[in-house]
C-alpha positions in Angstrom: -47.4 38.1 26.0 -45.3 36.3 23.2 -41.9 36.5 23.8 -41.3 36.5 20.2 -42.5 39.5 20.0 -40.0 40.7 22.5 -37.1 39.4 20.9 -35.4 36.6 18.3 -32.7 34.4 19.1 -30.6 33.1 16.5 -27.7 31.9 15.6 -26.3 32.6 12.4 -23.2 32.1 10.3 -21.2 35.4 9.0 -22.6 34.8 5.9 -26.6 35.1 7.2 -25.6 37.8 9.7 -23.7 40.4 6.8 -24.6 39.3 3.5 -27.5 37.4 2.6 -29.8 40.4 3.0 -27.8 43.3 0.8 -29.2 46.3 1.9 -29.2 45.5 5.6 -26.9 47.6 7.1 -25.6 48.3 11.0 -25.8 51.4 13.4 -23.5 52.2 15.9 -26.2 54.7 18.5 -24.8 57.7 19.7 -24.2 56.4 22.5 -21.8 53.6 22.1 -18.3 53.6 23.0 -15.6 54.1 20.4 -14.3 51.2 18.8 -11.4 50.1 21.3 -9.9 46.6 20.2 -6.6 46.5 20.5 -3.9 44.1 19.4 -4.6 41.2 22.0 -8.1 41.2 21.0 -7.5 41.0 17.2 -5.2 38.2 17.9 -7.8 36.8 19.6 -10.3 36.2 17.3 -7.5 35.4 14.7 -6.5 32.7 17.2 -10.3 31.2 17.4 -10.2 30.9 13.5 -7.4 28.9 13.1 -8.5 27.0 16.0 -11.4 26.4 13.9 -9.6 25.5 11.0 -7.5 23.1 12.3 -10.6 21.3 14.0 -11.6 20.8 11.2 -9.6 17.2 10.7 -10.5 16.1 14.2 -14.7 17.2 13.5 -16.2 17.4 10.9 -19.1 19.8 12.3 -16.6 22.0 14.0 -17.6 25.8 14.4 -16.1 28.9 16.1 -18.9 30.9 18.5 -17.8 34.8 19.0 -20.2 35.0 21.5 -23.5 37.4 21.2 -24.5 40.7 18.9 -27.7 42.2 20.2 -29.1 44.7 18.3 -32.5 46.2 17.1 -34.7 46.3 14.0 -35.4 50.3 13.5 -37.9 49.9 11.1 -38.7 53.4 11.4 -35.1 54.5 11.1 -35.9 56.7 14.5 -32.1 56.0 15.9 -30.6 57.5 12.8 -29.0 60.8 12.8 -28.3 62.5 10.9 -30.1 60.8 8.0 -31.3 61.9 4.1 -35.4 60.4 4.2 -35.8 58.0 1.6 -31.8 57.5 1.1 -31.5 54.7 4.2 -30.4 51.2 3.9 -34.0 48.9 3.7 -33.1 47.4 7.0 -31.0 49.1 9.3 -29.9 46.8 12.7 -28.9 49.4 15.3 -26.2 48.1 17.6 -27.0 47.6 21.3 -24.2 45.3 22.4 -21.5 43.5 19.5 -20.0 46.8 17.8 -16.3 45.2 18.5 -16.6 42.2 17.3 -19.0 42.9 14.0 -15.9 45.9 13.4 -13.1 43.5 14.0 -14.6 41.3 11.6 -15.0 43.2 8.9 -11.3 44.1 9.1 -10.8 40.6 9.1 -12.9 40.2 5.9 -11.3 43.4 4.1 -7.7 41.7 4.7 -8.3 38.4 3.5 -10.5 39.7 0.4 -7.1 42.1 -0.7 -4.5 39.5 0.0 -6.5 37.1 -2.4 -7.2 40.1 -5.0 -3.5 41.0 -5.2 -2.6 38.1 -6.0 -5.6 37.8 -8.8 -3.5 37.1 -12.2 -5.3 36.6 -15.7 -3.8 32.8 -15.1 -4.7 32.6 -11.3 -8.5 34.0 -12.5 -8.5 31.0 -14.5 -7.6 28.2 -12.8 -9.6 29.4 -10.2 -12.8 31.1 -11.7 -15.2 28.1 -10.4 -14.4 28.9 -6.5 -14.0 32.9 -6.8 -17.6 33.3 -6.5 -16.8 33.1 -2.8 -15.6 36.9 -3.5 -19.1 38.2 -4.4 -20.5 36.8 -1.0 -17.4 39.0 0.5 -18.0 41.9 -0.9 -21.7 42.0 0.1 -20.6 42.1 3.8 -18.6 45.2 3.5 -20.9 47.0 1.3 -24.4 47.5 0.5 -25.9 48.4 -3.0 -28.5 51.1 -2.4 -30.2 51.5 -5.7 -32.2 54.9 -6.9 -32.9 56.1 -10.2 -32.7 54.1 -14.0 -29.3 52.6 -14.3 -27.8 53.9 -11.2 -26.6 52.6 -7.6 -24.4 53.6 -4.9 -22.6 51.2 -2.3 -23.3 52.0 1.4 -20.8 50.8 4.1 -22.2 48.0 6.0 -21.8 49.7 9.3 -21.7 53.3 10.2 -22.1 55.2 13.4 -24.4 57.7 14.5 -23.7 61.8 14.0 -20.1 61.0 12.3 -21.6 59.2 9.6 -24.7 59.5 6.8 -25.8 57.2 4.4 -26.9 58.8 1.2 -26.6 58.4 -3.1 -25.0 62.4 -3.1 -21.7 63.2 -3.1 -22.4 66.8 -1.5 -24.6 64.6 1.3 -23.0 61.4 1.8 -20.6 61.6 5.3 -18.6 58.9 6.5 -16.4 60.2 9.0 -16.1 57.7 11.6 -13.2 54.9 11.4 -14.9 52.1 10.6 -17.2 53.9 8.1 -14.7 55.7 6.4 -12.2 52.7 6.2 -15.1 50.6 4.1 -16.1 52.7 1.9 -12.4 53.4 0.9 -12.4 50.0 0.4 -15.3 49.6 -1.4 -14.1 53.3 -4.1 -10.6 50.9 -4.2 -11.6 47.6 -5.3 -14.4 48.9 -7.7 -11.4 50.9 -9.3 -9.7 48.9 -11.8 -6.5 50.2 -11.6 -6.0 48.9 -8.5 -6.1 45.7 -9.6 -3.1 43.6 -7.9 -2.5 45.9 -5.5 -2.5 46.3 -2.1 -5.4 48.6 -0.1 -3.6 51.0 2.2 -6.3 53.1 4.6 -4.3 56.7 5.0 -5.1 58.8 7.9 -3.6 61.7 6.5 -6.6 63.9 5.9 -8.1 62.7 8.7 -10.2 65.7 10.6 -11.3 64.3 13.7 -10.5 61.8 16.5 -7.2 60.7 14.8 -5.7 58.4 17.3 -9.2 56.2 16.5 -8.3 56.0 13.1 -4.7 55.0 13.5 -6.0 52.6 15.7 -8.4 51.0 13.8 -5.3 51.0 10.7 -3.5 49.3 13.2 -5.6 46.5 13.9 -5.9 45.7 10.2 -2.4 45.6 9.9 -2.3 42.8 13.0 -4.8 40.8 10.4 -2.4 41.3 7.5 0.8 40.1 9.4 -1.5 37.0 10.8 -1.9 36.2 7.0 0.8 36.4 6.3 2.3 34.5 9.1 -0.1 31.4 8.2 0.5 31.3 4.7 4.0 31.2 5.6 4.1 28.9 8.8 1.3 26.9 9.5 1.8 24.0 7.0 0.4 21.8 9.3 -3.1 23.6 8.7 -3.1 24.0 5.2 -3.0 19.9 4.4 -6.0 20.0 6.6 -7.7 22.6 5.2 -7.0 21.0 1.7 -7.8 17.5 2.7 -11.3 18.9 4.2 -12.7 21.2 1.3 -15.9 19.2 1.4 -16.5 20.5 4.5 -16.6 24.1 3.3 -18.7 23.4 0.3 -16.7 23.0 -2.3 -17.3 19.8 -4.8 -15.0 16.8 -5.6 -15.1 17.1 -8.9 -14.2 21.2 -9.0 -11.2 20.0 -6.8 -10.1 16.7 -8.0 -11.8 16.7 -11.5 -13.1 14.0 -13.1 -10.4 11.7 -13.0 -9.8 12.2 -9.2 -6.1 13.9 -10.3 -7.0 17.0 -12.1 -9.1 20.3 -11.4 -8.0 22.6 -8.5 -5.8 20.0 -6.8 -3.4 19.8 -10.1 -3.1 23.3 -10.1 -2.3 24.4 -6.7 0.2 21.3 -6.6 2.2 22.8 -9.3 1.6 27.1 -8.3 2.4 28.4 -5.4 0.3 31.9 -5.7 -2.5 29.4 -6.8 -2.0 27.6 -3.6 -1.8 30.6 -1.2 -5.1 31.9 -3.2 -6.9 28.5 -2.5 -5.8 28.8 0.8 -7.2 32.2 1.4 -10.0 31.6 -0.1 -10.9 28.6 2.3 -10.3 31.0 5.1 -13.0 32.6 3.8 -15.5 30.2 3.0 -15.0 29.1 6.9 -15.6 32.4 8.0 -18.7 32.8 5.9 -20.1 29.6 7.0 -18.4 28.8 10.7 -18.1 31.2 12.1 -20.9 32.0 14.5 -22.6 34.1 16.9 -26.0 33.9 18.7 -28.3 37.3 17.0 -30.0 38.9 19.4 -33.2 40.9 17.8 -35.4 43.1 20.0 -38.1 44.4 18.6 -37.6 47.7 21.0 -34.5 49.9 22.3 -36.0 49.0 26.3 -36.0 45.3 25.6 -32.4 45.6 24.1 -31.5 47.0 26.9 -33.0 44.5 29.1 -30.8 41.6 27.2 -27.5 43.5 27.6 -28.1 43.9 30.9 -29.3 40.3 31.8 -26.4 38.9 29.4 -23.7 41.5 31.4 -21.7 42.3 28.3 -19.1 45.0 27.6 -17.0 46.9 25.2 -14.2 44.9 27.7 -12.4 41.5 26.0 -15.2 39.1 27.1 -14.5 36.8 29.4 -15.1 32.6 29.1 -18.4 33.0 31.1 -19.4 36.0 29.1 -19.0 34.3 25.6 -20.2 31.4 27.4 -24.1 32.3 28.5 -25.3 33.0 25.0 -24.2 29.1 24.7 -26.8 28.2 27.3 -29.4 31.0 26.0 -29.2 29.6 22.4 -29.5 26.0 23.7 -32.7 26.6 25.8 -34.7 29.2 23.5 -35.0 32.5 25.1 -38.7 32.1 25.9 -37.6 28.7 28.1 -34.7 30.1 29.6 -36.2 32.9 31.9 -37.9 30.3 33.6 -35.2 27.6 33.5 -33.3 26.1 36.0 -30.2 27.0 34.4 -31.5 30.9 34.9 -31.0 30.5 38.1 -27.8 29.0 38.2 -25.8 31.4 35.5 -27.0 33.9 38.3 -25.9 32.5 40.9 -22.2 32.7 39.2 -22.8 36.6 38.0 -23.6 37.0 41.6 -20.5 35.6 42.4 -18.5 37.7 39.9 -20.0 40.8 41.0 -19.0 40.6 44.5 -15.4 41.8 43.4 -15.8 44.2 40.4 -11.9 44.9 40.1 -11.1 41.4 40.1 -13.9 40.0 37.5 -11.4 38.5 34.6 -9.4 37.0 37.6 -12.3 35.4 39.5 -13.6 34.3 35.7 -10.2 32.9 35.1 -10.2 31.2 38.5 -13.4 30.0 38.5 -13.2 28.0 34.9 -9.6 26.8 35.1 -11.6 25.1 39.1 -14.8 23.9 37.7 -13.0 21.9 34.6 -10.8 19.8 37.1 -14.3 19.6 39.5 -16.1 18.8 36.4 -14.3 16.2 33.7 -10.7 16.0 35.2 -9.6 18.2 33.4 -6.7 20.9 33.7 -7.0 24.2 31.8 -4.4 26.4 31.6 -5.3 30.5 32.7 -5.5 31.2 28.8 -8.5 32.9 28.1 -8.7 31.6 24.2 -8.6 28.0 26.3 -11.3 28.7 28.7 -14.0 30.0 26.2 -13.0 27.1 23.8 -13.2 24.7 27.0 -17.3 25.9 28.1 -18.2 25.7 24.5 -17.3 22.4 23.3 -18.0 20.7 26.3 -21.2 22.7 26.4 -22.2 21.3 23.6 -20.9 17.3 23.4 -22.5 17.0 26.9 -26.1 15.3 27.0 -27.1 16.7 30.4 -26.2 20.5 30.2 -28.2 21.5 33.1 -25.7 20.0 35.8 -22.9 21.4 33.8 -24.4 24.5 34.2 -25.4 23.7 37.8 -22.1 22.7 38.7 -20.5 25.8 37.5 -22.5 27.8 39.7 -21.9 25.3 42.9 -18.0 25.8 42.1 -18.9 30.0 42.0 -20.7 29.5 45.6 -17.9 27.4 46.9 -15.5 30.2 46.3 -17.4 32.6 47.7 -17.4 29.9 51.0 -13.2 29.9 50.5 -13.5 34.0 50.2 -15.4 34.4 53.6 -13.7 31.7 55.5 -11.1 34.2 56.4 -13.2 37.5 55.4 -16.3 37.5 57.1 -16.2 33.5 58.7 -19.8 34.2 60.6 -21.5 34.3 57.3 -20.7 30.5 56.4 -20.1 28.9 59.9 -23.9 28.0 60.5 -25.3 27.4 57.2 -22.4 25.9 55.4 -20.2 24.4 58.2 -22.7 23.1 60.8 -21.0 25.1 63.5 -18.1 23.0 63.4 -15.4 25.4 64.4 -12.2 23.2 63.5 -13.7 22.7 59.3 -13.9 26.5 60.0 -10.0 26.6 60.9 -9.0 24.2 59.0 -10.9 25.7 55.6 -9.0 29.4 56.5 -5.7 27.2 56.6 -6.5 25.6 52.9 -7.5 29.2 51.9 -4.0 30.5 52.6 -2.9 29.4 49.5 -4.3 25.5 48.5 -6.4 26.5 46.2 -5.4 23.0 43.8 -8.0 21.7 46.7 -11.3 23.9 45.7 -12.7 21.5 42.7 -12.2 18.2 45.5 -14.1 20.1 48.0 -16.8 21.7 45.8 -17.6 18.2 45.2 -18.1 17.2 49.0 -19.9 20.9 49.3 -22.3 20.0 45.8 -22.9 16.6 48.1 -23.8 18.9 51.2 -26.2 20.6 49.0 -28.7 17.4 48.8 -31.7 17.7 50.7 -30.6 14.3 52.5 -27.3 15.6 53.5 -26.4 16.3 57.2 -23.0 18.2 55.4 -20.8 15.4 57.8 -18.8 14.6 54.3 -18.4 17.8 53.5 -16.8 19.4 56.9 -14.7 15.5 57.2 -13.4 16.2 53.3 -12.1 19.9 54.6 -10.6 18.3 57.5 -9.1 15.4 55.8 -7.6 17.2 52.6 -6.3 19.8 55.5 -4.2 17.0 56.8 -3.1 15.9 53.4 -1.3 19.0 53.1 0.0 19.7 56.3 1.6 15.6 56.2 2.7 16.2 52.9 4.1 19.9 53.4 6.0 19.6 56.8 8.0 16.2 55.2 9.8 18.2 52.4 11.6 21.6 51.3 9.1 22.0 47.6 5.5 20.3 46.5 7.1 17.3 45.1 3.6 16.7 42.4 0.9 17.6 45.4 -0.8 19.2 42.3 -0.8 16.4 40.3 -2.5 14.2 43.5 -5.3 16.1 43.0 -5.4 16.3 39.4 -5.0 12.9 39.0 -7.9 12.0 42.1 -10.6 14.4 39.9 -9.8 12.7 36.4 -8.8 9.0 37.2 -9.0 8.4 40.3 -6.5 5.6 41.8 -6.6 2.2 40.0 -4.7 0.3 42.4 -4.6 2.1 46.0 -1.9 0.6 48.4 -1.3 1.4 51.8 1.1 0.1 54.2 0.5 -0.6 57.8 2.7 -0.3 61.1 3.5 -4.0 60.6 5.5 -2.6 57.2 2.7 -5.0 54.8 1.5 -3.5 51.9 -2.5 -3.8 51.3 -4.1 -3.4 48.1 -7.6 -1.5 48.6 -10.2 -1.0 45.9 -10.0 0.9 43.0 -11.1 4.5 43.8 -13.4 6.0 41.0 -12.2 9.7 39.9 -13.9 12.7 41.6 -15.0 14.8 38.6 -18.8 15.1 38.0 -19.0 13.4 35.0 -17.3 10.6 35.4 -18.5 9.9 39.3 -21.5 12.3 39.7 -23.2 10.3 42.6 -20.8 8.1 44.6 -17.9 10.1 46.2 -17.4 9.4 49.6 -15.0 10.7 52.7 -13.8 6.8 52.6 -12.1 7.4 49.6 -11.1 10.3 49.7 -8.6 9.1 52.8 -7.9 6.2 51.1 -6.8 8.1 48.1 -4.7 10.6 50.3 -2.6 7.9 52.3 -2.3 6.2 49.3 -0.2 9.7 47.4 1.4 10.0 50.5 2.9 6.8 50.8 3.5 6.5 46.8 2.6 9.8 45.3 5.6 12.0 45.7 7.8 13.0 42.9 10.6 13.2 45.4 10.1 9.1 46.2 9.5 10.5 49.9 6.8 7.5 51.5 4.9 8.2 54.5 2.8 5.7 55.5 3.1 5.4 59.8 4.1 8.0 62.4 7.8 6.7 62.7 7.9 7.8 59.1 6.9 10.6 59.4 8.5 12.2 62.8 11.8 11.0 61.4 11.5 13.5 58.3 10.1 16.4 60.0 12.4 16.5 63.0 15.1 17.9 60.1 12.7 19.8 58.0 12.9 23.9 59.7 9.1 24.2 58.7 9.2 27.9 60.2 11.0 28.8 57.1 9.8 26.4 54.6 5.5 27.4 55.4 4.5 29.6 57.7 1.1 28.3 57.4 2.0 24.4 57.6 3.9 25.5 60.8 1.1 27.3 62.6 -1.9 24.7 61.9 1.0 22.1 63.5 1.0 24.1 66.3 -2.2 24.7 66.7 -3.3 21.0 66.3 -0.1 19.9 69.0 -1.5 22.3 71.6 -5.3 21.3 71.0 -6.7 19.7 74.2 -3.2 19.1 75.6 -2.0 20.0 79.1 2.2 20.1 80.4 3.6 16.6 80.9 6.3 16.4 83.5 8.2 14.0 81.1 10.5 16.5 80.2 11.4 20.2 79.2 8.2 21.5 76.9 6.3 18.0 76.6 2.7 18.2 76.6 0.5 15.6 77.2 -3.3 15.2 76.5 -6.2 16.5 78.2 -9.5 15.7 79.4 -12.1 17.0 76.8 -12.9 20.5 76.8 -9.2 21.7 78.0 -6.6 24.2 76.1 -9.1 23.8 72.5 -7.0 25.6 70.2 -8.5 24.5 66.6 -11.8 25.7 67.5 -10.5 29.4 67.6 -9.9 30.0 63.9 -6.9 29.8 62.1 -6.3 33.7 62.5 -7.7 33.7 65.9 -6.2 36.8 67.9 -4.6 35.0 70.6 -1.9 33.3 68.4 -1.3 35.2 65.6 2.0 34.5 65.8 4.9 31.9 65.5 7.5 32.9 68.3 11.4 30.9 68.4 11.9 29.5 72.4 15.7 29.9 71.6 15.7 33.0 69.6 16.2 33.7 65.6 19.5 35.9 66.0 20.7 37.0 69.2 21.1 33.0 70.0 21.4 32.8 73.7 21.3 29.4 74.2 23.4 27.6 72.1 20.9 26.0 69.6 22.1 25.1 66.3 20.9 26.7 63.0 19.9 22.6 62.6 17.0 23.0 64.7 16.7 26.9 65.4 13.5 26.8 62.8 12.1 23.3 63.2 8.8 22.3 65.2 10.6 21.7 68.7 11.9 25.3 68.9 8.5 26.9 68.0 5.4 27.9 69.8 2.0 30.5 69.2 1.7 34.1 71.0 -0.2 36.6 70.0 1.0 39.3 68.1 1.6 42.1 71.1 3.8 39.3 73.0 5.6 38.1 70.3 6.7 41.8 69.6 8.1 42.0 73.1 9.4 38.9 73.3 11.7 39.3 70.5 14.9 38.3 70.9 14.8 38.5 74.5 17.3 35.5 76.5 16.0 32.5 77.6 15.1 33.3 81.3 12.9 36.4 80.1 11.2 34.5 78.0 11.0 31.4 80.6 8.8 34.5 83.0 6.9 35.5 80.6 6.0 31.9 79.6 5.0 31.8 83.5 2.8 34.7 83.5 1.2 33.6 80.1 0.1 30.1 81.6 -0.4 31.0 85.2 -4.2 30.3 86.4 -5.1 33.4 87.9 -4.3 37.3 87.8 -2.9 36.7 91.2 -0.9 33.9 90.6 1.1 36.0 87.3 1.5 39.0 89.7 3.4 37.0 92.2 5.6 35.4 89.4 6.6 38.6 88.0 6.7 39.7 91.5 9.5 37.2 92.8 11.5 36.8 89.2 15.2 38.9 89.4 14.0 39.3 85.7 11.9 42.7 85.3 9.8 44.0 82.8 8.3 46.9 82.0 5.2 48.6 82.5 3.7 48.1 79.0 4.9 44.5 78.6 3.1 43.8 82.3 0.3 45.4 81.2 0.1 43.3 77.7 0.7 40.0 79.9 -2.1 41.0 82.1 -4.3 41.4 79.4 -4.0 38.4 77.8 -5.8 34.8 78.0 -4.6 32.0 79.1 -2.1 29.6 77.8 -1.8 26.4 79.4 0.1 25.2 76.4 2.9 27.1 77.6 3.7 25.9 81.2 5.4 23.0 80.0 8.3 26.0 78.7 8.4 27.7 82.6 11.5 26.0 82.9 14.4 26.4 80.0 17.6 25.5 81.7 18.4 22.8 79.8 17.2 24.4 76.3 19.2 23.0 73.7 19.0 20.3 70.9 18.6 17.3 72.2 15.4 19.1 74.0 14.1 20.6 70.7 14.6 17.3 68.7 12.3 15.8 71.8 9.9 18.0 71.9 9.6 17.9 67.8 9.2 14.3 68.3 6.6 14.6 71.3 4.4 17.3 69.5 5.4 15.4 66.0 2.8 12.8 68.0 -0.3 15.4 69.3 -0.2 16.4 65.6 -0.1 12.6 63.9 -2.7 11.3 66.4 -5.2 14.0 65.4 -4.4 14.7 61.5 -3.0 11.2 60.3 -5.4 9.4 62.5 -8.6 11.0 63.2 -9.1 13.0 60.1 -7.5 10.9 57.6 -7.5 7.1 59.0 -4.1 6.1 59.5 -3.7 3.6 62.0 -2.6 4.8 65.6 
C-alpha cells in the first residue's frame, strides 16, 4: 500500500492553505462541535503573532506553527448537506480536526483587512498603491468567486458548516446561517459596497434566528482581535522598528521601500504620516500571516483515515496543549509514511500513555511534564505559560540536529513521573523493575514525592542512565538516595528554601565550575569542575560522584541565606534550634525514620539510642507511609505541657518520635508517665512481657487503648523513652544532638560522602 494514497502531509503558509486555490472552500461535518474559542484562546494566537513578529530581528527565518488542520478532499461533495448540484465550490476540504483555529483566523484576517481599509484615503491609496496588492491575496481567503453564467459571479464564504449553511449563486437558495458563515459573507456584501468605504465593519446579531449566544460569541472574539490592534499600533513601538527595519523579510523590495536614492519611496512617507505608518504597519501584519504563519495540512484521501489521524494525533476542540501542538512538529519532520514505523512513534506514545492515565489532570500533567523535561533537557527553566511551552518544543525542535533523543527524552521524563506517581500510589508496581528491590530508594523516592518535585529532571537523568542495557540501575537508586539527603540537610538547617531551587537549576544548566568543599580539619579543597546535568550539554557522562560533589558543595556555599554546612558540628548546631515539627512535616519524619534505622537504646542517657547489629529495628525499609509510623507524636506534649519544656524545644527533633496513627490518637496529650507506659508496652519483647507492664503500672488504661497496644509491632526504638523523669530541655537538646548523629552518619555520610 502507498501511504500517499492514504494521506498528504504538508505544511503550508496561510496563504497556500486559504488563498492560492480560489474556489477551494472548507466544511465544517455535521458533526463537529460548535465553534467555542473564547477570549484566552484568541489572545492566544494573537500572542504567537507578535511573538513572531518580533523574532523577526533576532531570525531571519522565524515562523509561527498553529499546530495541525486535518481534513478531507470530498471530491464527490458526499459530506455536503444540504447542497444545490453543480453550485459547489471546485474543491471543498471537509474539516475533521482544525475548525477553531482556521475560524479564529479568519476573524483575525477580517480585522486586520478593515482596520487597513478604514483608514484607505485617496492620498494613503497613493503612497501606498505598490504594497496594497497584499489586500487582493486577503480577500481570497475569506471569500471564493464561484463563477456561472456570461458576465456573472457570486462570492462563496470560505468556510461554512454543514445543515446551517448552503453554498449557491441564488438568492432564494443561498443559506448561510451559521456564525462563521454568516459573519463572512457580511463581510464580503460590505467591503464590495462602496459606500462603506472608510468605515468600520460591524457583524449585528440582531436578526439573528438561531443559536444566538454562538453568534455573540463569535462577534466577541472579533472584537478581542480589534482591541489587540489597536493596542499594538498604539503600544508596541518596540515591534514596529522591527518590523520596519525587516520588510525584506516579508517580501517587500528595497527600492519600493527606500526608493532609489535609499531615502525616498515608502520609508519617506510613513516617516512623515502617521495613518500611512499605522497602514504600513498593518499591512506587514498581514504579509506575515500570509507567509509565516504555519500549520502542518493533513489530507486524507477518506473520512476513516481522517479519523484515524485525529485519533493517533489526540486533538480536540479544547486549547491544545504544548505536546498537542507539538507532535505534528515531529510528524512533519519525519514524513508520515517514516513516522509509523519510527522510533520517535514509539516514544510520543509512551508520553500520551502517560497523559492518559489521569484524564482530569491532562493540561496539568502537560504543563508539568514540559516546564521538567526543559530543565532535564537544555537547563532550561520554563515558566507554566502555555504560549511558553509550545514556543519552547518548537524552536528547540527544530535548531536541534539529533531530534530523536529530544523526543526520547521527553518520553523518559513522562515514564519517570509516572515512577514519582506510583511511589506513593501503587509502590509494588515500580519496586522490582525500576528500583531493584531496594526498599530505602523506595522510601526515600515517596519522601521526594511529597513535594520535591524541582528534583524530577536530576533524577530522570540517573533513571534515562538506568535505562541502558549495561546498567545495573546502582546510579539511579544512589541519585534518589543522595538528592533525598540534599533536601533533608538542607531543609532541617533553616525556617524557608533559601535558593534550593536554583541548586538544581543551576546543576542541570551549568553545572559547578569551581566545586569546594571543606573538611573536618576546617580546609577548603577545590574539586573538579562538574559538567551540567541536562542532555544536551552532558548526554553521556553523569555520574553519582558528582552529583555528591555538587550537593556538599550548595550546601556548604549555595544558600541564599549564607547558611554553610560542610561537617556534622555544623550541622547539629543549627538544627538543635530549628522546631522542624512545624517547619516540614516531611523533613521531620524521614529524620526520624533514618535516626531510629538499625538503632537499639543506649544507656547513656534518657532517649539515646545507639546502633545495632545489622538486621535490627530497620525502619527505612518500610516505606515512607508505612503503617506503623504514620505519625509524628511530642514526648512532652503540644498543649497541655506537663513537663515543663520550653516552647524553644517543644517542636524540635529531641522532643519527637513515630507511632502509628491509632497510638498517637490516644496518646494525645496524655502526661508524661502515661506516655512513659505506653512507651513500655510499645517496645516490650513479648505479649507477656507488655501485659505484665501494664499489669504493675499505678497508670491504667482502658480497654480499647490495651487492645490497640496489643495489636501493634514492636518498637525497640522506643525503650530508650521507658523512663521520663528527668524530661526536660537539657534532655531534648541531647537527644537532638544524639539522633542529630544516627541521621548525619547515614544521610551526610553514606548517601552523600561527607566525611565521618
Amino acid at each position: 500500500m502507498d501511504i500517499k494514497n492514504v494521506f498528504s502531509v504538508d505544511t503550508v503558509n496561510m496563504k497556500k492553505l486559504f488563498a492560492d486555490e480560489q474556489e477551494k472552500c472548507f466544511y465544517i461535518p455535521a458533526y463537529q462541535r460548535p465553534y467555542s474559542w473564547k477570549k484566552d484562546d484568541i489572545n492566544r494566537m494573537w500572542e504567537d503573532i507578535v511573538y513572531g513578529l518580533e523574532q523577526l530581528g533576532n531570525s531571519e527565518d522565524y515562523i509561527t506553527f498553529l499546530g495541525s488542520v486535518i481534513t478531507m478532499h470530498d471530491i464527490k461533495h458526499e459530506s455536503i448537506a444540504p447542497i444545490v448540484r453543480g453550485e459547489t465550490p471546485s474543491k471543498v476540504m471537509v474539516i475533521i480536526d482544525g475548525q477553531q483555529r482556521l475560524t479564529t483566523m479568519l476573524l483575525l484576517i477580517i480585522s486586520l483587512d478593515n482596520a487597513i481599509r478604514k483608514k484607505l484615503t485617496k492620498d494613503n491609496e497613493e503612497a501606498l498603491s505598490r504594497v496594497l496588492e497584499t489586500l487582493t491575496f486577503v480577500s481570497n481567503m475569506y471569500k471564493s468567486p464561484k463563477n456561472y453564467g456570461l458576465n456573472k459571479s457570486r462570492d462563496y464564504p470560505k468556510i461554512i458548516r454543514a445543515y446551517d449553511d448552503q453554498w449557491a449563486t441564488d438568492d432564494d437558495q443561498e443559506k448561510y446561517d451559521s456564525p462563521i458563515a454568516r459573519l463572512l459573507k457580511e463581510y464580503i456584501n460590505f467591503v464590495a459596497n462602496n459606500k462603506n468605504k472608510r468605515k468600520t465593519f460591524v457583524y449585528s446579531v440582531d436578526n439573528v434566528d438561531k443559536d444566538r449566544e454562538s453568534h455573540k460569541g463569535i462577534n466577541a472574539n472579533l472584537g478581542v482581535f480589534k482591541s489587540s490592534i489597536a493596542k499594538f499600533l498604539k503600544d508596541k513601538l518596540d515591534i514596529h522598528k522591527t518590523m520596519i527595519g525587516k520588510t525584506h523579510l516579508l517580501d517587500i523590495e528595497e527600492s519600493i521601500f527606500s526608493g532609489a536614492d535609499g531615502e525616498g519611496g515608502i520609508k519617506k512617507d510613513i516617516a512623515n504620516n502617521q495613518d500611512q505608518k499605522e497602514i504600513f504597519i498593518l499591512l506587514l501584519i498581514l504579509r506575515f500571516v500570509l507567509q509565516r504563519v504555519f500549520v502542518a495540512d493533513i489530507v486524507a484521501k477518506k473520512e476513516e483515515y481522517a479519523f484515524e489521524m485525529f485519533d493517533s494525533l489526540n486533538t480536540t476542540g479544547d486549547p491544545l496543549t504544548a505536546f498537542e501542538t507539538f507532535k505534528p512538529k515531529v510528524v512533519e519532520h519525519i514524513g508520515l509514511e517514516a513516522y509509523f514505523s519510527s522510533s520517535s512513534k514509539k516514544h510520543m506514545e509512551q508520553i500520551e500513555d502517560y497523559l492518559k492515565l489521569d484524564p482530569k489532570r491532562r493540561d496539568a500533567s502537560t504543563n508539568q511534564l514540559i516546564t521538567t523535561f526543559s530543565l532535564s533537557e537544555n537547563g532550561k527553566a520554563l515558566s507554566k505559560k502555555l504560549r511558553e511551552q509550545r514556543i519552547y518544543l518548537r524552536d528547540e525542535y527544530r535548531k536541534i540536529e539529533a531530534k530523536e533523543g529530544f523526543v526520547k527524552n521527553l518520553a523518559i521524563v513522562g515514564k519517570f513521573y509516572n515512577i514519582w506517581n506510583l511511589s506513593n500510589n501503587n509502590p509494588d508496581e515500580i519496586i522490582v523493575n525500576e528500583l531493584k528491590n531496594d526498599k530505602v530508594a523506595l522510601t526515600c523516592l515517596q519522601f521526594l514525592a511529597k513535594k520535591h518535585i524541582i528534583a524530577i529532571a536530576l533524577l530522570s537523568r540517573f533513571y534515562s542512565k538506568s535505562l541502558l542495557d549495561n546498567s545495573n540501575a546502582d546510579d539511579f537508586v544512589g541519585a534518589i538516595k543522595t538528592v533525598a539527603a540534599f533536601f533533608v540537610l538542607w531543609r532541617s538547617v533553616r525556617t524557608g528554601t533559601a535558593g534550593i531551587d536554583n541548586c538544581y537549576r543551576g546543576l542541570m544548566s551549568k553545572g559547578v565550575e569551581q566545586p569546594r568543599v571543606r573538611g573536618n580539619d576546617g580546609i577548603e579543597k577545590a574539586q573538579e569542575a562538574i559538567l551540567p546535568f541536562c542532555r544536551q550539554k552532558n548526554e553521556n557522562n553523569i555520574s553519582l560522584k558528582n552529583l555528591k560533589t555538587a550537593l556538599r558543595y550548595f550546601l556548604f556555599k549555595g544558600a541564599t541565606d549564607g547558611v554553610e554546612i560542610y561537617s556534622k558540628e555544623t550541622w547539629l548546631d543549627k538544627i538543635k534550634n530549628i522546631g522542624i515539627y512545624t517547619e516540614n512535616k516531611e523533613v521531620c519524619k524521614l529524620m526520624l525514620i533514618s535516626a531510629f534505622d538499625g538503632v537499639v537504646s543506649s544507656n547513656q542517657g534518657t532517649g539515646l539510642v545507639e546502633e545495632a547489629r545489622s538486621g535490627v529495628s530497620e525502619t527505612l525499609n518500610k516505606s515512607f507511609d508505612y503503617l506503623f509510623f504514620q505519625s509524628i507524636e511530642h514526648i512532652s506534649p503540644q498543649t497541655n505541657n506537663w513537663s515543663g519544656v520550653s516552647d524553644e524545644r517543644k517542636h524540635t527533633l529531641g522532643n519527637l518520635t513515630l507511632l502509628p496513627k491509632s497510638i498517637n490518637s490516644s496518646a494525645g496529650n496524655r502526661e508524661l508517665k502515661e506516655k512513659e507506659l505506653m512507651f513500655k508496652a510499645l517496645s516490650a519483647k513479648t505479649l507477656k512481657e507488655q501485659k505484665e507492664h501494664l499489669k504493675n503500672s499505678k497508670v491504667k488504661f482502658g480497654e480499647s487503648t490495651e487492645s490497640i497496644l496489643a495489636q501493634s509491632q514492636h518498637f525497640p526504638y522506643l525503650e530508650s523513652l521507658t523512663n521520663l523523669e528527668d524530661w526536660g530541655d537539657e534532655v531534648i537538646e541531647k537527644r537532638t544532638e544524639n539522633l542529630g548523629s544516627m541521621i548525619w552518619k547515614k544521610l551526610a555520610v553514606e548517601w552523600l560522602g561527607f566525611e565521618k
